[in-house]
Steps between C-alpha positions, in 0.01 A plus 500: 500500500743751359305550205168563701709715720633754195144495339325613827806745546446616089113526528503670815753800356356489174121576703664734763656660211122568260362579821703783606476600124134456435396821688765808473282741660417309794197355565352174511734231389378161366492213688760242522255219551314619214806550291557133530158366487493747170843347395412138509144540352661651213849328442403101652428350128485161644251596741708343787510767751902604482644616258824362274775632447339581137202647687711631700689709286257605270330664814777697566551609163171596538534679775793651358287630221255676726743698685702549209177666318403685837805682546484587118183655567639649814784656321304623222225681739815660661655605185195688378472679790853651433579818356636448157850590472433818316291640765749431747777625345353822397379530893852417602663807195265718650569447868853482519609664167683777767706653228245504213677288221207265424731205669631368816825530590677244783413766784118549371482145497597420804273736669262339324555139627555631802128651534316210359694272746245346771552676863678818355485842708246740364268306325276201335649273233494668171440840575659821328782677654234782627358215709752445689611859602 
């Protein structure tokens, strides 16, 4: 009875879990009932309806996988859509750069983090100093 109890308790985290991972932007999200029907069609080798604790975990490993792969490709999407470093550190020399030395000292710095910080006075995230005044 234990058993049963932890494998309901491990299959239903390990679903709620790919669920609320399967669709980052919102959206539809899959069906649970599905999910399983989907699970056992694909993992029950024995044809018997449940699954064993072999079929068991190879389904989760599977599942696993998926997410695993999807937030790769989540990550990577994000990642190209970021400036490169170069770009935003020349953007950031020739924003703050107040006393012309071609580098940032503690003060420029600073101001600089304290600009691009979410909810600041005076501005958007990642705008120049002349934004904000």
């Amino acid at each position: 009875m234990k058993t049963k109890l932890l494998i309901s308790t491990v299959l239903a985290t390990t679903l709620a879990s790919g669920i609320a991972v399967a669709r980052p932007g919102g959206g539809e999200r899959p069906d649970p009932e599905q999910m399983i029907a989907q699970m056992i069609a694909e993992h029950d080798l024995d044809e018997s309806n449940t699954l064993s604790a072999d079929e068991l975990q190879a389904a989760l490993t599977a599942m696993h996988q998926k997410r695993s792969e999807r937030r790769e490709q989540r990550e990577m999407k994000e990642n190209a859509e970021r400036p490169a470093p170069e770009e935003i550190s020349a953007q950031l020399l020739e924003n703050f750069d107040t006393d012309g030395d071609s580098a940032l000292n503690s003060e420029e710095l600073f101001q600089a983090m304290a600009e691009m910080r979410p909810g600041r006075k005076g501005g958007k995230r990642g705008g120049s100093r002349q934004d904000a005044e």
